[in-house]
C-alpha positions in Angstrom: -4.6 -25.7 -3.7 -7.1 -24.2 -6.1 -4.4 -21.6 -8.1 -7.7 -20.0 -9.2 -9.1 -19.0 -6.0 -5.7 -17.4 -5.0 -4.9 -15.6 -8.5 -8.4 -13.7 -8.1 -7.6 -12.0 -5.2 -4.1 -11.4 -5.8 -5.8 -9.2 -8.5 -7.8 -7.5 -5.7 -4.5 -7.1 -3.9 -3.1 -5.1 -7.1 -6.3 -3.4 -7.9 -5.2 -1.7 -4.3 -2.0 -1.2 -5.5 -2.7 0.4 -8.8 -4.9 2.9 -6.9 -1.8 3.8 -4.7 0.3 4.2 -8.0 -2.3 6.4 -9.4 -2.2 8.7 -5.8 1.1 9.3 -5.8 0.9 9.8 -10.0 -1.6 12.5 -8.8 0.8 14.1 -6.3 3.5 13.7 -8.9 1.4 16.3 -10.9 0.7 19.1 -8.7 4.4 19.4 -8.1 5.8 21.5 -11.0 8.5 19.5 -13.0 8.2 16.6 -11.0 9.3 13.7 -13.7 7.7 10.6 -12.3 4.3 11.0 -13.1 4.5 9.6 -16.2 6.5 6.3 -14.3 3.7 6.7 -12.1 0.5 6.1 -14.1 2.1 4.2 -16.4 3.1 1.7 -13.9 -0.8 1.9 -12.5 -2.3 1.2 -16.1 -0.3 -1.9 -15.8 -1.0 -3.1 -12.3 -4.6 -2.5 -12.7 -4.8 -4.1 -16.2 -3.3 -7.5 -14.7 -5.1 -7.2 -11.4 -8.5 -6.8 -13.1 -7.7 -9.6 -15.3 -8.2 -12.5 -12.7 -11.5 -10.7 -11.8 -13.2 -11.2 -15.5 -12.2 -14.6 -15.8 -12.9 -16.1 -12.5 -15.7 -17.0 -10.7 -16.6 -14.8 -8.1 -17.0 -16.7 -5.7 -13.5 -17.6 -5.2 -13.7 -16.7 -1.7 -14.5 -20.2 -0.5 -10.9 -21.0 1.0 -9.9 -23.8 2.5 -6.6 -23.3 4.7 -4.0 -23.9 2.1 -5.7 -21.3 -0.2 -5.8 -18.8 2.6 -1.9 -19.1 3.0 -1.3 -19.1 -0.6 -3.2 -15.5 -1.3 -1.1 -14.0 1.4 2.0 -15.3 0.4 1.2 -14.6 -3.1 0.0 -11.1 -2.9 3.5 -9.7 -1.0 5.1 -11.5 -3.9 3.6 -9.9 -6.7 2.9 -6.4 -4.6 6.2 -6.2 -4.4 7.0 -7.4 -8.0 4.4 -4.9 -9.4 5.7 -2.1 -6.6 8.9 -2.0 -8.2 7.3 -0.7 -11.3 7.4 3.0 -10.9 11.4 3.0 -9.9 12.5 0.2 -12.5 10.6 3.1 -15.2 11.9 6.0 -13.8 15.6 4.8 -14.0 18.2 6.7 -12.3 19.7 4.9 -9.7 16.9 2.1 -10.0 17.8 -0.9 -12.4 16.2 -4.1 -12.1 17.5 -5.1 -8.9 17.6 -2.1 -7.0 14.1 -1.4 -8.3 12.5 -4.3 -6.9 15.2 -3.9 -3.5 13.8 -0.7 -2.9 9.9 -2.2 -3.3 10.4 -4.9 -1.0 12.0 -2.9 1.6 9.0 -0.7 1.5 6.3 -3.2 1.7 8.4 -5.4 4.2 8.8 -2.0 6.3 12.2 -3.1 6.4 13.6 0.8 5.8 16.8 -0.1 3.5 17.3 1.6 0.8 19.7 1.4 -2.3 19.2 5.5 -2.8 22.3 8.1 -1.8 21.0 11.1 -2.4 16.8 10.4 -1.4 16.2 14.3 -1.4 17.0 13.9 -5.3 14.2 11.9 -5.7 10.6 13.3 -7.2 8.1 14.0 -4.8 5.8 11.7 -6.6 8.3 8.7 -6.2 9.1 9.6 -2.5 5.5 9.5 -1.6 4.9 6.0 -3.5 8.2 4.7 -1.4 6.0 5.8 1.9 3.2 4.2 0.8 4.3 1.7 -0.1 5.8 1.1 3.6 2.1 2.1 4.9 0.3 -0.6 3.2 3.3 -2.7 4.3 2.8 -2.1 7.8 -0.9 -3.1 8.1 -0.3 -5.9 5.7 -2.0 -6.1 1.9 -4.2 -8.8 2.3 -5.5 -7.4 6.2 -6.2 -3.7 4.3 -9.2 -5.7 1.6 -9.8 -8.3 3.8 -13.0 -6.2 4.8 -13.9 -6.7 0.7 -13.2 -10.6 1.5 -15.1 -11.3 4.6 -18.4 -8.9 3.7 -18.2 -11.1 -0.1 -17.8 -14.3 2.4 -20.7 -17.0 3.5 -19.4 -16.9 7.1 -21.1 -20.4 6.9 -18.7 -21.9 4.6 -15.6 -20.0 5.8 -13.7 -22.2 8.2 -12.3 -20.6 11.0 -8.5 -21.3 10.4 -9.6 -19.6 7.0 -10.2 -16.0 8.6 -7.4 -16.5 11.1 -4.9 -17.3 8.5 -5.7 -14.4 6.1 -5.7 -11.9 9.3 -2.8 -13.8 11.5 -0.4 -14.6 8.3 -0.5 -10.9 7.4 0.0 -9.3 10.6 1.2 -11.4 13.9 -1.8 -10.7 16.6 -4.8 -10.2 14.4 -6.4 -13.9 14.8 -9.8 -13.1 13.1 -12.1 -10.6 11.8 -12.5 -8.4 14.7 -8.8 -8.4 15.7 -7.9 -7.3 12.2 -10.8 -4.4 12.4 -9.2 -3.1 15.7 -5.9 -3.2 14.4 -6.6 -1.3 11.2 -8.7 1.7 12.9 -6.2 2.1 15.4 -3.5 2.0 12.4 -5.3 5.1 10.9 -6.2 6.9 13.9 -2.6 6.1 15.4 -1.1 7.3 11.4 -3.4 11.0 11.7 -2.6 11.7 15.3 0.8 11.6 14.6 0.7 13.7 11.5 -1.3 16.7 13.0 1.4 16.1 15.6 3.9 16.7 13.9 2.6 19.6 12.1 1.8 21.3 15.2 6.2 20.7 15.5 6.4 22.8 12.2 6.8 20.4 9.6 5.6 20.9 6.0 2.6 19.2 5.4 4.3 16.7 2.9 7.2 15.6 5.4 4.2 15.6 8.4 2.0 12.7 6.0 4.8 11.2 4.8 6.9 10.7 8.0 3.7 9.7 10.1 2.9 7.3 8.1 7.0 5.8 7.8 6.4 5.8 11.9 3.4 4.1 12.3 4.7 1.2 9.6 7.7 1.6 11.6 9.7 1.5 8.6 11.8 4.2 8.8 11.9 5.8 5.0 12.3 9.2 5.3 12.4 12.1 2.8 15.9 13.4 4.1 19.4 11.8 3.4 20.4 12.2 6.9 17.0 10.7 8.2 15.1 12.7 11.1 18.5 14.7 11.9 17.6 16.5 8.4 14.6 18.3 10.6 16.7 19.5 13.2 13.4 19.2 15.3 13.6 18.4 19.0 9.8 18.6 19.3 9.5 16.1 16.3 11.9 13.7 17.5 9.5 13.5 20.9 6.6 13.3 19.1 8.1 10.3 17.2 9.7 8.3 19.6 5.8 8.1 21.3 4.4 7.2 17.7 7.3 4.6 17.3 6.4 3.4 20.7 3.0 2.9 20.2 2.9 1.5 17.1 5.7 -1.2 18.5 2.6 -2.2 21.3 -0.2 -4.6 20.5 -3.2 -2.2 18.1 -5.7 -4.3 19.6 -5.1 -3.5 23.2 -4.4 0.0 22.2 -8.3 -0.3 21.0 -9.9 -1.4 24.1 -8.1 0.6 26.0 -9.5 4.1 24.1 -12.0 2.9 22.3 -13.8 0.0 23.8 -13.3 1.3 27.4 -12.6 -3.0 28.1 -10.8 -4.1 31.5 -8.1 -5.1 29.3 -6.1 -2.0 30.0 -2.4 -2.1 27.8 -1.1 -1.0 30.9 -2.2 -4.0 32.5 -0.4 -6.2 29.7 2.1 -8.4 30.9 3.9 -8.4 27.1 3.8 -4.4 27.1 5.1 -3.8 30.5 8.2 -6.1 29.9 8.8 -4.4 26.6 8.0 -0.4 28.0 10.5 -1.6 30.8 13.2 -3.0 28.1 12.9 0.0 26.3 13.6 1.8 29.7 16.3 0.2 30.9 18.6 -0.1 27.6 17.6 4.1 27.0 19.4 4.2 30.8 22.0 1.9 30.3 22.9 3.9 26.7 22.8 7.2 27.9 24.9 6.7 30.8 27.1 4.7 28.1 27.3 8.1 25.9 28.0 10.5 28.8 30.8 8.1 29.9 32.5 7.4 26.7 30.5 8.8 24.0 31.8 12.5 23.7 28.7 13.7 25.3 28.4 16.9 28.4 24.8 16.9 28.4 22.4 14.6 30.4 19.6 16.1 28.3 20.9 15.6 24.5 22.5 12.1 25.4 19.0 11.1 27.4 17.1 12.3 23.6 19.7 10.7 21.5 19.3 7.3 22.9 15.5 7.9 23.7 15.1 8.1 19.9 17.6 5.5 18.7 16.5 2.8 21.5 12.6 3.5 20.5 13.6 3.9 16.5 15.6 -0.1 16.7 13.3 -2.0 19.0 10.5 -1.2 17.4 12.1 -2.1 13.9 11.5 1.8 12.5 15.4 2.7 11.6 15.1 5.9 11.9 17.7 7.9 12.9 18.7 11.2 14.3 22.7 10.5 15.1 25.4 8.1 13.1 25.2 5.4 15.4 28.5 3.7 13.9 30.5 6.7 15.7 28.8 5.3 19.0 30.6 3.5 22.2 30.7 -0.6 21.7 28.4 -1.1 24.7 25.7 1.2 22.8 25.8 -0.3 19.8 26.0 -3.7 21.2 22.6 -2.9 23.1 21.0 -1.4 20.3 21.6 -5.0 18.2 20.1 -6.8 21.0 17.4 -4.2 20.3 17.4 -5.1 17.4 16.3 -9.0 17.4 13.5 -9.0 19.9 11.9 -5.1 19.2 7.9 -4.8 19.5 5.0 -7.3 20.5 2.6 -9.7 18.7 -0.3 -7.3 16.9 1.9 -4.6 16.1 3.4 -2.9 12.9 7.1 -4.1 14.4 9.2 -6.7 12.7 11.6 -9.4 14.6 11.2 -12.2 16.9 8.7 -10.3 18.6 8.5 -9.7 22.3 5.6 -12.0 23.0 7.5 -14.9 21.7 10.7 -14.5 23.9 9.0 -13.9 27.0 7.3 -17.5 26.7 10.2 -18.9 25.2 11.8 -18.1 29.0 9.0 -19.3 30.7 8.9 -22.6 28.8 12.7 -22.8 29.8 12.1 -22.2 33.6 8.9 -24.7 33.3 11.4 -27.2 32.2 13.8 -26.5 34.9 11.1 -26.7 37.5 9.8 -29.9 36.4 13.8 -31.3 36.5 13.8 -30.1 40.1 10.4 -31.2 41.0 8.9 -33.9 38.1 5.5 -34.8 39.9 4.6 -30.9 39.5 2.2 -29.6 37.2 3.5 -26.0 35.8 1.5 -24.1 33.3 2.9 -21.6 31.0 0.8 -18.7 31.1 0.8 -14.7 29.3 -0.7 -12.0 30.0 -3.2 -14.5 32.5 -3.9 -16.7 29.7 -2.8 -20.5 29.3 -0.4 -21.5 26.7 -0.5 -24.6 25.5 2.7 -27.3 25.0 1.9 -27.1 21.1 2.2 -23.0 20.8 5.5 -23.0 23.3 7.0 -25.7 20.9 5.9 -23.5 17.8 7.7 -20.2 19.7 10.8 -22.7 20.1 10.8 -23.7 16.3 10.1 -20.2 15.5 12.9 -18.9 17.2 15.0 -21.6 16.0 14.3 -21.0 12.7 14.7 -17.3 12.8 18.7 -17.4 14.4 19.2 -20.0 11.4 18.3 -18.2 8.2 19.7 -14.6 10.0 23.2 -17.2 10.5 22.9 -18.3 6.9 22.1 -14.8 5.4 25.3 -13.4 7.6 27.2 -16.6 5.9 26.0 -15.3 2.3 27.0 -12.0 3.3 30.7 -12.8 3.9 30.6 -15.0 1.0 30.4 -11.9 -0.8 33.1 -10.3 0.5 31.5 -8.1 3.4 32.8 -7.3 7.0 31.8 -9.4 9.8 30.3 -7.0 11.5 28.4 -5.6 8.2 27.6 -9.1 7.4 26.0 -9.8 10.3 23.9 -6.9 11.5 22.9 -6.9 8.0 21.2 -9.4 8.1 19.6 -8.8 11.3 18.4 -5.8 9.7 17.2 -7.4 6.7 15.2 -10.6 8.5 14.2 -8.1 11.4 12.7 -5.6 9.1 14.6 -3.3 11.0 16.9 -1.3 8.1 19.9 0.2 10.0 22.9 -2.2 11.3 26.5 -1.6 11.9 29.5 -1.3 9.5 29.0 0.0 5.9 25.2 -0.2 6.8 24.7 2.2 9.5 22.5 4.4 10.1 23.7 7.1 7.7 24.4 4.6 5.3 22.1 2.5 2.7 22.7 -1.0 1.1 23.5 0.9 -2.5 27.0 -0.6 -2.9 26.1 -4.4 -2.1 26.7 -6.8 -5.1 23.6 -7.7 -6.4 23.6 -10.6 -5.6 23.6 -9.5 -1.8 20.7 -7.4 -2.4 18.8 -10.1 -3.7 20.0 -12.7 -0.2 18.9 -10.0 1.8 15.1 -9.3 0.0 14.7 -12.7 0.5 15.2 -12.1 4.5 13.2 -9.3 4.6 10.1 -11.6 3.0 10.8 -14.5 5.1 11.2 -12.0 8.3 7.9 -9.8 7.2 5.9 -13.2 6.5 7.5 -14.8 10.0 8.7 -18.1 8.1 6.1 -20.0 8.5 3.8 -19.3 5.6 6.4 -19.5 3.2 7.2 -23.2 4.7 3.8 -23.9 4.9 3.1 -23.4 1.1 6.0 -24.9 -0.1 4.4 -28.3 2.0 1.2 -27.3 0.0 3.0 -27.7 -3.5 5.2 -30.7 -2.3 1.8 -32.5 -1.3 0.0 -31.1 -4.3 
């Protein structure tokens, strides 16, 4: 790999970054008293000094990337977004040393939703807005947000095409070249302003309508209240969310030609969306029948919201939350961990295995039992009408494999240092899920403040591994065995 090629537009990558420090430095100063301004721009003057450094003293046309390089810059710029992101926190002190600085930066880029804070309405407006946006950029992915700068700079001619795939796909699952990554991003900001006028129209303040529209649509779940969304009190909110959560847990690109591009490929018609729309369905029946039964709930209506908002909140990865779900029946919170591994599809903002993956995962299972019943039979794996190949079933199988290994060995680390089984565990489904909320002393009324630190940093390193889905991280560390 050419380190060259990848430090210059890791620089663009915090150039980005600096300008989202200097926003929310800018924010920071039309509040009265607010005290992290100076954190704020501070923090910006040194992102942007060491982001525009790479840009002086290397050629310009770093852009020619070979597949290796590609992988690297993406890898590279979550590490060192999230290194620089911790900036403003580590400076403003309180709550935020060194470790839970940089915890509470990669929880926001990885959308993962956990936070080290106990009392988040304490926090300066300037600093809450930078944890949000930090979550938005998250959602979308750094590299796919100025990957427009990198593919109008490109020679299309001397890009190869595992080049634009890589720097689109490794960033976001679903976005396999330039025009999936366009499609995804406008529906990302159309999707993130629909929801905020939304939830203005609800009656929230303009600052908790941006900031809380753009936590959904990352589906990462940060929110400006210590109790979550039950700090609203908003019925009408919580609706309005559970659609956003929904939508951004479905495949942008379909969402796109279905309302944009007017194409025959309808979402509605998507075999990945209808299985995960009727999962979704079914476990909102099966836990509101659970909470009426043995949940300490009279009404059909409340219960049906409650685990409407919960069920939509956990499979799409968000972790927000409107009740403590730790007070909930075994069945419900058993569900809402099951929820909790597979959540959205392939092309959306949603962390965890991904729903695309375990549907052909069982199809390449009963394909395997057909043959064993009949082995002179040709059966091909196919979703939504397309053709999967015996390499990408394999890949979903190692995938998967992988995933249930480093959650098993991140639950292992977890009781190593002296946590709960049930804590240890969910934990670390949260933390490899990007999902936020488990069980135990991490529910979700609770935050990850009292881990050793130790623990904090196990679990960071699940949320990178679960937000870049393992394989580019494996796939780099090959590059510098090899190199």
């Amino acid at each position: 790999m050419n380190a060259k090629v990848i430090i210059w537009y890791v620089g663009v990558a915090l150039l980005l970054i600096s300008a989202l420090m200097t926003v929310s430095g800018i924010i920071a100063c039309y509040t009265p008293g607010d005290p992290s301004r100076v954190p704020l721009f501070f923090s910006a003057f040194i992102t942007c000094i060491v982001g525009f450094f790479p840009l002086i003293f290397i050629r310009s046309d770093a852009h020619k990337l070979n597949f290796r390089e590609a992988n690297g810059i993406v890898v590279a710029s979550w590490l060192f977004g999230c290194l620089f992101g911790m900036l403003p926190y580590y400076f403003y002190g309180g709550d935020f040393n060194l470790v839970n600085a940089l915890f509470e930066s990669v929880s926001g880029f990885t959308t993962t939703g956990a936070s080290i804070l106990t009392d988040i309405e304490a926090l300066p407006r300037g600093l809450q807005f930078w944890r949000i946006a930090t979550a938005w950029v998250g959602g979308i992915g750094i590299v796919t947000l100025f990957s427009r700068l990198m593919f109008g700079r490109a020679d299309q001619s001397k890009l190869s095409g595992s080049t634009i795939s890589t720097l689109a796909r490794q960033s976001m699952s679903g976005a396999r070249s330039e025009f999936f990554a366009n499609r995804i991003l406008v529906t990302y900001i159309v999707l993130t302003l629909l929801t905020l006028f939304a939830l203005k129209v609800t009656g929230l303040g303009w600052f908790d309508a941006v900031t809380t529209a753009m936590s959904a649509c990352s589906t990462c779940g940060f929110c400006n209240g210590n109790a979550s969304i039950a700090t609203f009190g908003n019925p009408a909110a919580e609706v309005v969310l559970i659609i956003a959560m929904l939508a951004s847990g479905a495949n942008f690109s379909l969402i796109f030609l279905t309302f944009v591009d007017g194409s025959h490929k309808n979402i509605l018609k998507s075999e990945v969306f209808r299985i995960f729309f009727g999962l979704v369905a079914l476990c909102t029946v099966l836990i509101t029948v659970d909470l009426l039964t043995g949940g300490g709930y009279s009404s059909v209506g409340v219960a049906l919201r409650d685990a409407a908002f919960q069920v939509a909140s956990i499979s799409t990865t968000t972790g927000f939350a409107t009740q403590d779900t730790t007070l909930w029946p075994t069945l419900s919170m058993g569900i809402l961990v099951i929820c909790s591994l597979f959540c959205g599809c392939s092309g959306s903002t949603s962390g965890g295995i991904k729903m695309d993956r375990l549907i052909l995962a069982v199809k390449g299972i009963s394909r395997k039992m057909r043959n064993f019943m009949n082995p002179s039979a040709v059966y091909t794996v196919r979703l939504d009408g397309s053709a999967s190949s015996d390499q990408q079933v394999n890949e979903v199988y190692g995938f998967i494999f992988c995933y249930l290994v480093i959650l098993a060995a991140g639950g292992i680390v977890n009781m190593a240092g002296g946590l709960d089984f049930t804590t240890s565990l969910t934990a670390s489904i949260a933390c490899i899920g990007n999902v936020g909320p488990g069980f135990g002393a991490v529910g979700s009324m609770a935050n990850y403040g009292d881990f050793p630190a130790l623990l904090k940093v196990s679990g960071m390193l699940e949320m990178l591994i679960g937000r870049l889905e393992i394989f580019p991280i494996l796939y780099l560390f090959q590059g510098f065995r090899k190199s």
